[in-house]
C-alpha positions as CSV (number, residue, x, y, z in Angstrom):
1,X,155.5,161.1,46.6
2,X,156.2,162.5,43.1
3,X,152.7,164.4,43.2
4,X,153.8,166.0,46.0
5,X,157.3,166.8,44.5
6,X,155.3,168.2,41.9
7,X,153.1,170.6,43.8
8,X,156.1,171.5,45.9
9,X,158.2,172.6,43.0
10,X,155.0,174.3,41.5
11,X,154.8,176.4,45.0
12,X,158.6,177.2,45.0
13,X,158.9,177.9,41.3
14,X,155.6,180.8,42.2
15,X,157.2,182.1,45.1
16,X,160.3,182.1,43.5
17,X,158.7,184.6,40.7
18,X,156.2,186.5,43.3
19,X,159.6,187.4,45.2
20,X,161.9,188.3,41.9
21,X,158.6,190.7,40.9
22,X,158.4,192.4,44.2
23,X,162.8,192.8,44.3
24,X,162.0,194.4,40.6
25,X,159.2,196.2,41.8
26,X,161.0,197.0,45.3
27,X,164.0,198.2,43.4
28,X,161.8,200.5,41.1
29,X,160.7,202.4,44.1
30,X,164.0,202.6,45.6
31,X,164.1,200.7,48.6
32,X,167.7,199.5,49.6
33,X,170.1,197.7,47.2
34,X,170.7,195.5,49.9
35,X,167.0,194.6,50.6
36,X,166.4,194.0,46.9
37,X,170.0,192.1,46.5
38,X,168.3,189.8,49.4
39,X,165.2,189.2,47.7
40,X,166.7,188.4,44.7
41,X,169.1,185.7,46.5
42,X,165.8,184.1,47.7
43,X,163.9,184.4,44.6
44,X,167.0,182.6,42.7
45,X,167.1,179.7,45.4
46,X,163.5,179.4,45.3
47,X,163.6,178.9,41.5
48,X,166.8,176.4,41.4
49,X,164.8,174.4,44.2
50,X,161.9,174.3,42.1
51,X,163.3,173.6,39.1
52,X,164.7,170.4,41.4
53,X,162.1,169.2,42.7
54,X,160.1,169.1,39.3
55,X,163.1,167.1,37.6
56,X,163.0,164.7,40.3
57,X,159.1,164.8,40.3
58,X,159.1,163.3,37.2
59,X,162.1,161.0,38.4
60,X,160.5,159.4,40.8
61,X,157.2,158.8,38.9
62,X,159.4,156.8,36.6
63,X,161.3,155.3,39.2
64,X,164.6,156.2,37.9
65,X,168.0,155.4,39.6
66,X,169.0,159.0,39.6
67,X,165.8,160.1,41.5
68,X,166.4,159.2,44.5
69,X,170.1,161.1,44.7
70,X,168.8,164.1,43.7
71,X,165.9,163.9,46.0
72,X,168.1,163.1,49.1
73,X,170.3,165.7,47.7
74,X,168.1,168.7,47.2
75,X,166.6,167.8,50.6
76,X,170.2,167.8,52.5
77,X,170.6,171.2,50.7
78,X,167.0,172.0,51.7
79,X,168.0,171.5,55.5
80,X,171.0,172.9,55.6
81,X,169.7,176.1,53.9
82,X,167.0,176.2,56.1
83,X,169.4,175.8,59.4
84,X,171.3,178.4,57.8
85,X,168.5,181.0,57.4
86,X,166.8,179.9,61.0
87,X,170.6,181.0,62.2
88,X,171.2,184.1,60.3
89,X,167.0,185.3,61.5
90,X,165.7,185.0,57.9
91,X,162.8,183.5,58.2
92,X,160.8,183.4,61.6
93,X,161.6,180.3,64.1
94,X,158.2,178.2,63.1
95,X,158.7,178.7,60.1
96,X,162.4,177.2,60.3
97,X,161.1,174.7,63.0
98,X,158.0,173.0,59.8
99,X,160.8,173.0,57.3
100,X,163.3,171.8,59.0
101,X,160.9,169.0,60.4
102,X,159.6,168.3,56.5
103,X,162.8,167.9,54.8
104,X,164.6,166.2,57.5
105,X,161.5,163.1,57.3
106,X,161.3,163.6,53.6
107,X,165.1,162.7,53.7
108,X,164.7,159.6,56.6
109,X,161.8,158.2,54.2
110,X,164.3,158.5,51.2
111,X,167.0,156.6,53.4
112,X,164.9,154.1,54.7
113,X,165.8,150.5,53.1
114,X,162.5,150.0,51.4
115,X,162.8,153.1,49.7
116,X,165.9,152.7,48.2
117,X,165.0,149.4,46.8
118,X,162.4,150.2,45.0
119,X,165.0,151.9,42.7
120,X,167.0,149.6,40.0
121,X,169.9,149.7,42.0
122,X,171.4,146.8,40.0
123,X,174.6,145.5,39.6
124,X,176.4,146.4,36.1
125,X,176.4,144.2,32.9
126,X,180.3,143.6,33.0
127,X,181.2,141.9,36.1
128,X,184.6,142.2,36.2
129,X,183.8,145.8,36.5
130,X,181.7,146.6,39.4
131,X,181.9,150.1,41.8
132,X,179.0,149.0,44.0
133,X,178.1,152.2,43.4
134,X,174.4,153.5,41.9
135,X,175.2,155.6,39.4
């Protein structure tokens, strides 16, 4: 799972600077602000997801407690972005259809049970103070 982390945030983090070079380049030959303003919107997202997905990459190869929230986090915000830009026609419909499908099993495998234990979820030093929480 972390390799593929790690290849996904290398493919989002090169998308993410292939689209912010064509909004510059876009911009240079004066194609609408507002076309350019959109690229740079998906360039930014593409980057912040990257930059995510490498940080938990790593997270998950080490098994660390915090890995698994911000992998079930960034793909909840994954999904939602992508329901958002399937409903607003910004990307095509199969395209929409394969991410929705990816990040909605990549977040069932991170809530199954055996996934979740293989984290240290243990219970705090100080019993007499314990939130039953994981972090």
């Amino acid at each position: 799972m972390s390799a593929l982390a790690a290849l996904g945030a290398l493919l989002s983090l090169a998308a993410g600077v292939a689209i912010a070079a064509a909004g510059v380049f876009e911009a240079g030959l004066g194609v609408s602000s507002n076309d350019v303003a959109v690229a740079e919107v998906a360039a930014a997202y593409l980057l912040l997801i990257g930059l995510l997905q490498l940080v938990f990459a790593w997270g998950w190869w080490a098994l660390r407690r915090w890995a698994w929230a911000l992998g079930a986090l960034a793909q909840a915000i994954g999904l939602l972005a992508t329901i958002l830009a399937a409903a607003t026609r910004f990307i095509e419909a199969g395209h929409a259809t394969l991410a929705i499908l990816v990040h909605g099993a990549l977040l069932g495998y991170l809530l199954s049970p055996s996934v979740r234990r293989a984290f240290p979820w243990h219970e705090p030093s100080n019993p007499t103070h314990s939130s039953g929480r994981p972090w």
